[in-house]
C-alpha positions as CSV (number, residue, x, y, z in Angstrom):
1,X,16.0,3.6,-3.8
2,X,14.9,5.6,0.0
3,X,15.8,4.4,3.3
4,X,12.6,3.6,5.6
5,X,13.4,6.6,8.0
6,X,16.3,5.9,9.9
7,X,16.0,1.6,9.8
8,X,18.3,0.9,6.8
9,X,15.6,-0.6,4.6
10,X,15.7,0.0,1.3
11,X,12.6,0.7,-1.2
12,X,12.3,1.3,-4.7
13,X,10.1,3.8,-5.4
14,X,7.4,1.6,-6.8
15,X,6.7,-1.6,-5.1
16,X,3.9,-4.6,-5.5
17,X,1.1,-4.2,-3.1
18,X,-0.3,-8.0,-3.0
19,X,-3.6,-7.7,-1.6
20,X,-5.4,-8.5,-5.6
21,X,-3.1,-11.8,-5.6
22,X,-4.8,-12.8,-2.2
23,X,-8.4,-13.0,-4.6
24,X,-9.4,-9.5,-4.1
25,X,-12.7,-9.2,-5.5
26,X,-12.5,-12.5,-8.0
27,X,-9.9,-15.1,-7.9
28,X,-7.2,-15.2,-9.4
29,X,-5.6,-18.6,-10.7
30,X,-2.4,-19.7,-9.1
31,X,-0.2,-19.6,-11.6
32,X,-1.5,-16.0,-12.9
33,X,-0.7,-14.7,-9.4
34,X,3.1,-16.0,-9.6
35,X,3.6,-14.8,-13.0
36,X,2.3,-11.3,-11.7
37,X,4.8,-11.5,-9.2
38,X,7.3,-12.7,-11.6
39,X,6.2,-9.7,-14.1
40,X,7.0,-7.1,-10.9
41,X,10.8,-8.4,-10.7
42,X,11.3,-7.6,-14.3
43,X,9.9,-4.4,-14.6
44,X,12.6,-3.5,-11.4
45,X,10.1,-3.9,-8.7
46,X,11.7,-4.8,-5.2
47,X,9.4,-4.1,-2.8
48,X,6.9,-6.4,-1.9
49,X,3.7,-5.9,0.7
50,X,1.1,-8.2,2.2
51,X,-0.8,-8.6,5.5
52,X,-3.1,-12.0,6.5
53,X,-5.9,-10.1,6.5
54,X,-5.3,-10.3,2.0
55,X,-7.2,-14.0,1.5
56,X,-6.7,-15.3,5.0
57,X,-3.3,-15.6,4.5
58,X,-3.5,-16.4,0.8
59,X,-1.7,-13.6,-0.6
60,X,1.1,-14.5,2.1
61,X,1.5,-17.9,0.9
62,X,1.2,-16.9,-2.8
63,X,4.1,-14.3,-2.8
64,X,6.0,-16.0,-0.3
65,X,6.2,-19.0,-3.0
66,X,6.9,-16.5,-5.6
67,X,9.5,-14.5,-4.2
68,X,11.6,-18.1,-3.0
69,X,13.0,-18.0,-6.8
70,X,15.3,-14.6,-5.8
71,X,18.0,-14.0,-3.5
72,X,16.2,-12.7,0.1
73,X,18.9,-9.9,0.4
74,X,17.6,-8.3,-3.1
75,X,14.4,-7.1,-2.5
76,X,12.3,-5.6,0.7
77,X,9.0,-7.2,1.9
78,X,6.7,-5.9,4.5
79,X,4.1,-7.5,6.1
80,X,0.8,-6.5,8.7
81,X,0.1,-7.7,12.2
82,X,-2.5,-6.8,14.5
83,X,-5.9,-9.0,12.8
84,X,-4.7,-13.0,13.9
85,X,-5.7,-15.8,12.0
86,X,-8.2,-18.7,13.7
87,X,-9.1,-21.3,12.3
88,X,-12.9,-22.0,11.9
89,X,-15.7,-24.5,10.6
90,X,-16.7,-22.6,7.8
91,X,-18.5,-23.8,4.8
92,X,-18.6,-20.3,3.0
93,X,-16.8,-17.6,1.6
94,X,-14.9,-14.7,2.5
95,X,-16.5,-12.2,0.2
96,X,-18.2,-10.6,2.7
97,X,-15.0,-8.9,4.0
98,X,-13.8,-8.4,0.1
99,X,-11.6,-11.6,-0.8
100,X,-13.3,-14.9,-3.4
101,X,-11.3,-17.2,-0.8
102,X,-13.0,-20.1,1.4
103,X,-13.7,-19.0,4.9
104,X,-11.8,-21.7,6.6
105,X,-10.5,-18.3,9.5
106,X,-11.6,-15.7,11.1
107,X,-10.0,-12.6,11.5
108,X,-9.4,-11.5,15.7
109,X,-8.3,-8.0,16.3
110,X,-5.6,-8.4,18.5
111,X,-2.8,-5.8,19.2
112,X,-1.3,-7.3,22.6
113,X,2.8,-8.1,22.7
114,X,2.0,-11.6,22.5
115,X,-0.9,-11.2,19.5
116,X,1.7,-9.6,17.8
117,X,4.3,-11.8,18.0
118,X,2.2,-14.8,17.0
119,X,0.6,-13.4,13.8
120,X,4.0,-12.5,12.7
121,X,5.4,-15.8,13.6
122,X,2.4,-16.9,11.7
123,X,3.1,-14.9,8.6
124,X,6.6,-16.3,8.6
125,X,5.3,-19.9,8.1
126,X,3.2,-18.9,5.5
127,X,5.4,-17.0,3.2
128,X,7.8,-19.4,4.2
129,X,11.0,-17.2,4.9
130,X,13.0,-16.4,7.9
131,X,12.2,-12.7,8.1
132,X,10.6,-9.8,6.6
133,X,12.1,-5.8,6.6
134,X,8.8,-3.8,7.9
135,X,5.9,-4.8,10.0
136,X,3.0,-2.6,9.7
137,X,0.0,-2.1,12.9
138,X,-2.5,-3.1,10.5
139,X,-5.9,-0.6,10.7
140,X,-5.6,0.1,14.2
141,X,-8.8,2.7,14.3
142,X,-10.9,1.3,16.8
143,X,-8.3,0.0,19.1
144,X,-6.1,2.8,19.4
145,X,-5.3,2.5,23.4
146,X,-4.1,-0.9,22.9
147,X,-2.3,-0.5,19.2
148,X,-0.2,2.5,21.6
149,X,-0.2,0.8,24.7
150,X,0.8,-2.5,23.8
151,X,0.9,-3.3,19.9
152,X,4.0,-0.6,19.2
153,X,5.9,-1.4,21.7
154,X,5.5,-5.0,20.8
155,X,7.0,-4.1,17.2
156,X,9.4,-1.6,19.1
157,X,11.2,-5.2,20.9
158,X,10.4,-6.6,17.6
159,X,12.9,-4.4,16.0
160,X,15.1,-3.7,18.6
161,X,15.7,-7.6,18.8
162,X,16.6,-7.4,15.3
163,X,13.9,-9.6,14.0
164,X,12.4,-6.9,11.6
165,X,14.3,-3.9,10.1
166,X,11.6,-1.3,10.3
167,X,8.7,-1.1,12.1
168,X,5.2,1.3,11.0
169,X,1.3,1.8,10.6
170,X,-1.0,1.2,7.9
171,X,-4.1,2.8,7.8
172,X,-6.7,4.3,5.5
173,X,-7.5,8.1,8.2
174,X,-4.4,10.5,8.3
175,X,-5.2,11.8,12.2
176,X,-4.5,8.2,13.5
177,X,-0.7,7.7,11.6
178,X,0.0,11.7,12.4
179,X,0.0,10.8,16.0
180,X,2.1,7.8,15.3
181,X,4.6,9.8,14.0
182,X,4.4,12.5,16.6
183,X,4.2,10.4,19.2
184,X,6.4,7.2,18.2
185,X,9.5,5.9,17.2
186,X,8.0,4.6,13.5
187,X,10.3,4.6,11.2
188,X,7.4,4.5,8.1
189,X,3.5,5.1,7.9
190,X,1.7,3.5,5.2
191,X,-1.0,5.6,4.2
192,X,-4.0,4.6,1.9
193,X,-6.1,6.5,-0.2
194,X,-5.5,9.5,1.6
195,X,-3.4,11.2,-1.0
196,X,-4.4,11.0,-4.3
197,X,-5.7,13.3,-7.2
198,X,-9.0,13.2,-6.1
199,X,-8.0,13.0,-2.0
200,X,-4.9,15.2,-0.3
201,X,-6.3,15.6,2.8
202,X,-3.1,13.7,4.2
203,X,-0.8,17.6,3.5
204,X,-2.7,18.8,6.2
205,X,-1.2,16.8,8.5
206,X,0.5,13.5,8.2
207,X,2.8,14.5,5.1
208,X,4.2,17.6,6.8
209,X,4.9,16.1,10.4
210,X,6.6,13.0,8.3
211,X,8.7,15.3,6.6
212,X,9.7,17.3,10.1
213,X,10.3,13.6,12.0
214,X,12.3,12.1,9.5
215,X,9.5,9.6,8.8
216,X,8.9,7.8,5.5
217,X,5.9,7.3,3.8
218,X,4.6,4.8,1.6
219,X,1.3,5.3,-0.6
220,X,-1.3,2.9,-1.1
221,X,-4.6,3.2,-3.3
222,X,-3.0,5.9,-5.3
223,X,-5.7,5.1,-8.3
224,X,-8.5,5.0,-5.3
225,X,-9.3,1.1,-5.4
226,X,-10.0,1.8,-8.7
227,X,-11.8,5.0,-9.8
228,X,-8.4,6.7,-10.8
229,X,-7.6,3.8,-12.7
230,X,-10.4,3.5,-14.9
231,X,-13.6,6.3,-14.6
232,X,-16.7,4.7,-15.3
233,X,-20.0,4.4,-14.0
234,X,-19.8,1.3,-12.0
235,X,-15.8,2.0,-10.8
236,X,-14.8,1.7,-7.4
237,X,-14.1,4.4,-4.8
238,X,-12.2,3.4,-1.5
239,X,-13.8,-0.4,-2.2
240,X,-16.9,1.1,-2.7
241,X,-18.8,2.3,-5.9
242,X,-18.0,5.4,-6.7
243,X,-20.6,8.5,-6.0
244,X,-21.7,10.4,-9.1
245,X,-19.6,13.5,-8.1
246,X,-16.3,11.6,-8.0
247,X,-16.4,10.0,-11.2
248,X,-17.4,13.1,-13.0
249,X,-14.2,14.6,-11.3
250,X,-12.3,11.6,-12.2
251,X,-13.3,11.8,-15.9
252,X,-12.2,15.6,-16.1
253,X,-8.8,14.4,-14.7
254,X,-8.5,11.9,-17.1
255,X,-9.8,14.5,-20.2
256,X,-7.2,16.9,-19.2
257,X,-4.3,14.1,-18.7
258,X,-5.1,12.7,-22.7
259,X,-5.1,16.4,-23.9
260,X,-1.9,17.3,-22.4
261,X,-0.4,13.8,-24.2
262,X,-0.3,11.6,-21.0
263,X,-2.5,9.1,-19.1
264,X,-4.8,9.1,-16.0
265,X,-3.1,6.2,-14.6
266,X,0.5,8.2,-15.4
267,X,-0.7,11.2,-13.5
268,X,-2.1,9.4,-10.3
269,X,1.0,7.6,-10.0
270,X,3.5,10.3,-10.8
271,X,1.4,12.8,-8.2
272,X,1.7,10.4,-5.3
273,X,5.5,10.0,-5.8
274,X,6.2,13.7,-6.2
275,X,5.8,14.5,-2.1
276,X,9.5,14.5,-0.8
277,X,8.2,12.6,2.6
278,X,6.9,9.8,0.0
279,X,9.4,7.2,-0.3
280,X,7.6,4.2,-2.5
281,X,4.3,3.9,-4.0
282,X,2.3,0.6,-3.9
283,X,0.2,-0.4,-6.8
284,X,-1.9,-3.8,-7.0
285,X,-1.9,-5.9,-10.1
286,X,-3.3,-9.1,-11.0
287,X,-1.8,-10.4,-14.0
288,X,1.4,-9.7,-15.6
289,X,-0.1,-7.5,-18.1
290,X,-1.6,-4.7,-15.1
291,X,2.0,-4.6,-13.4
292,X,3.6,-4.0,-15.9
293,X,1.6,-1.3,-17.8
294,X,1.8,-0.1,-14.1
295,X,5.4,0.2,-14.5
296,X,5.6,2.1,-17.9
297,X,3.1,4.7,-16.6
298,X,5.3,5.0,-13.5
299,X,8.2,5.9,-15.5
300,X,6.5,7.6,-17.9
301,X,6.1,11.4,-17.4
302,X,3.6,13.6,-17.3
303,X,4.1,17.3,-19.1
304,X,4.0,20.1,-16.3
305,X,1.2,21.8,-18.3
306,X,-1.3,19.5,-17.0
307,X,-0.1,20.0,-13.7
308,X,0.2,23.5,-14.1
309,X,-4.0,23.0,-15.5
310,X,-4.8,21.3,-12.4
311,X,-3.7,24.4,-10.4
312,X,-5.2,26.7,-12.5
313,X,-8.5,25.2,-12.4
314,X,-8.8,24.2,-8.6
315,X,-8.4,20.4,-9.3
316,X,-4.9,20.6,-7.2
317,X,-4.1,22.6,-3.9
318,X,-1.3,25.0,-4.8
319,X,0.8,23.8,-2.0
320,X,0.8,19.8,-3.3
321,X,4.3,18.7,-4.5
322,X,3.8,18.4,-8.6
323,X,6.9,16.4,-9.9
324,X,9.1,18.0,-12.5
325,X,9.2,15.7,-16.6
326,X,12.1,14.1,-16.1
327,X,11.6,11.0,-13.5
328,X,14.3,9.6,-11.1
């Protein structure tokens, strides 16, 4: 388990990331999503993360339900503030912003004190607990001024108050969540996509001032929405389908990863968890069957010839953490 900077809270260093359970993509039936969630507990799994952005509140309500059935002091959850739910007079879907949900709200970027504090309390109603341990700034790019001026400080009170345990920034850029941790108090950055085995562009900056501050960091998208996952033609890069050159880098990773005995999926996992400023990595799922293969190529290692491969051949920077066979 890692401590969330200096906060107290306590990850495991693979958690559920519960976007895919908020219909990602396709739906997903109710009680698949619960078992999913149910699956994650028994493979060790005790951190849990959502937003109201996932399903307009969906994925929220879903894990929230789930995660009732354990004791609240056993596990970590962390949730996202800064889009607020409205409701509106749809008659459509949401699958224009990624999620097979009706479109009964609309997302409002709002990162004011009191936008804050009402998506939160909003969040609490749906997953129907009195509290969570993180609250994330959820993709503050274009209102940066306002996510500084007013949105941290908000989540600053927040935690000072002793309503949440730790406070952060989610985001899918690494210049953004470097100045966070420059500039803030954070105590964690969660940072998607941006360091990978196809993307590290996140050691040139926000791993090594994290490390320096004390800061924590938590991975999303380690498989790249999908690419990393499973390389084919019509697989998904950063929720988008993947260009030609990417998946014929992806499908040399996953060549060299068989030969040397292991898995793609084993690798990408095992890579992101390897920096020492990287204190859980998230990984979506949605059925019982994807977390848990999750979790046995998590633990599963990965022989340091490959990595040693990847160096030789330019597919790894020299300077990016590799992790050692034996796994904590």
């Amino acid at each position: 388990m890692s401590t969330l900077g200096r906060s107290g809270v306590r990850v495991g260093p693979l958690g559920l990331g519960a976007a895919v359970i908020g219909n990602l993509y396709t739906e997903v039936p109710d009680q698949q999503a619960h078992d999913t969630v149910a699956a994650a507990w028994q493979q060790g799994i005790r951190y849990f993360d959502t937003a109201p952005h996932y399903g307009l509140g969906l994925s929220e309500r879903r894990l929230g339900e789930a995660l009732r059935a354990y004791d609240r002091d056993s596990y970590a959850l962390s949730t996202k503030v800064g889009r607020r739910l409205e409701p509106a007079a749809g008659t459509g879907d949401d699958l224009a912003h990624g999620f097979a949900v009706p479109d009964t709200h609309r997302r409002v970027w709002d990162f004011t004190g009191d936008g804050i504090r009402r998506t939160l309390e909003a969040s609490l109603d749906r997953l129907g607990l009195d509290r969570v341990d993180v609250v994330y700034l959820h993709d503050p790019d274009d209102h940066a001024e306002q996510a500084f001026r007013e949105g941290y400080p908000a989540l600053e009170g927040l935690r000072s108050e002793g309503v949440v345990g730790a406070i952060g920034v989610g985001m899918n850029q690494t210049a953004m969540l470097t100045r966070f941790v420059r500039d803030t108090d954070v105590d964690v950055v969660l940072c998607a996509g941006r360091y990978t085995l196809l993307d590290q562009s996140a050691l040139a900056d926000l791993l090594p001032a994290a490390e320096e501050r004390g800061v924590s960091v938590v991975i999303g998208g380690a498989f790249n929405s999908g690419l990393l996952a499973d390389p084919k033609p019509d697989a998904t890069y950063d929720y988008a389908q993947a260009p030609d050159g990417l998946l014929s880098r992806a499908l040399r990773l996953k060549s060299l990863a068989e030969q040397h005995g292991s898995t793609l999926r084993a690798a990408a996992l095992a890579f992101c968890a390897a920096h020492p400023a990287v204190a859980s990595v998230l990984v979506g799922a949605r059925s019982a069957a994807e977390i848990a293969d999750a979790a046995r190529q998590f633990a599963a290692p990965v022989p340091a010839a490959f990595w040693q491969e990847l160096r030789d051949t330019g597919l790894l920077p020299p300077d990016a953490p590799v992790p050692t066979e034996e796994r904590p």
